[in-house]
C-alpha positions in Angstrom: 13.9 13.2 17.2 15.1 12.1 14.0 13.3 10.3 11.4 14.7 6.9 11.7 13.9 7.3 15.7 10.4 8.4 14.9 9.8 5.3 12.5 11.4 2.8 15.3 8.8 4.6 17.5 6.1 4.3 15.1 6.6 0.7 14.6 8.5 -0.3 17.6 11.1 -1.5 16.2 15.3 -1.3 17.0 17.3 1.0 15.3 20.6 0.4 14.1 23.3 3.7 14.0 25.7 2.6 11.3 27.6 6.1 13.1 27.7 3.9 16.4 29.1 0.4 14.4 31.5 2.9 12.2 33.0 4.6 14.6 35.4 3.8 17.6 34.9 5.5 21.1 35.5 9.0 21.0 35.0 9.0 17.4 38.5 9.8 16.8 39.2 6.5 14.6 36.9 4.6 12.6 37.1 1.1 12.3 38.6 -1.3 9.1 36.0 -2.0 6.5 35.9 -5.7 7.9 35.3 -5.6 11.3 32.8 -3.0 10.6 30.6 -5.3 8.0 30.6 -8.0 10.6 29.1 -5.2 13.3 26.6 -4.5 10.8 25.8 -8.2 10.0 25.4 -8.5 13.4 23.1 -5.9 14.2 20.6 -7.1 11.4 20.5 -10.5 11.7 16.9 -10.6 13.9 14.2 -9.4 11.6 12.7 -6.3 12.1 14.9 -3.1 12.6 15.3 0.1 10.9 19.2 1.3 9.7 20.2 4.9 10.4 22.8 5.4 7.4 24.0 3.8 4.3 27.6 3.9 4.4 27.2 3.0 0.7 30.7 2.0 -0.1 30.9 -0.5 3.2 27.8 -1.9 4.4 24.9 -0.6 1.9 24.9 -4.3 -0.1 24.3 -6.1 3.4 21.3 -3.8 4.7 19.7 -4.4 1.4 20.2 -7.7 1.1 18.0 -8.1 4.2 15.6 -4.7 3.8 11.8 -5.3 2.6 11.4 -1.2 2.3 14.0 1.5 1.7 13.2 4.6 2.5 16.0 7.4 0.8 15.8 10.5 2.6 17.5 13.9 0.5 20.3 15.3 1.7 19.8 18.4 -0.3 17.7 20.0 2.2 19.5 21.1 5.6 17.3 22.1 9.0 19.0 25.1 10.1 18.0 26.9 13.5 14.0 26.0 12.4 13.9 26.6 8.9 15.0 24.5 5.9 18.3 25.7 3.1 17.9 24.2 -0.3 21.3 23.3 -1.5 21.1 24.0 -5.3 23.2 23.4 -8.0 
């Protein structure tokens, strides 16, 4: 279970895939940056959700416009097969 489904859990609230809004069926084409921010409007216009993904150059400004808590998780630390792979510089 990831973390953004364990923190939906947790507070029982719905989570919003920013993969699922980005990307068209089959993932084999992803959508135009303005249909896309009007998925994501969409999707957070009730209150109370939690976003999986930033898609920082499309709909970042909109989720936090309308976030009370961020929570940035690292991407410099991969689960591999159980254990963890620092990625270094």
């Amino acid at each position: 279970m990831g973390y953004a489904h364990q923190q939906t859990f947790r507070c029982q609230l719905p989570v919003v895939h920013l993969d699922v809004l980005y990307w068209r069926p089959g993932r084999k084409k992803e959508s135009d940056k303005a249909s896309f921010r009007v998925r994501v409007a969409d999707a957070i216009v009730d209150d109370g959700w939690v976003v999986d993904g930033s898609y920082s150059g499309l709909a970042f400004d909109l989720t936090l416009a309308c976030a009370d808590t961020l929570i940035v998780i690292s991407a410099r630390v991969f689960l591999i097969s159980g254990s963890t792979l620092p990625l270094g510089r």
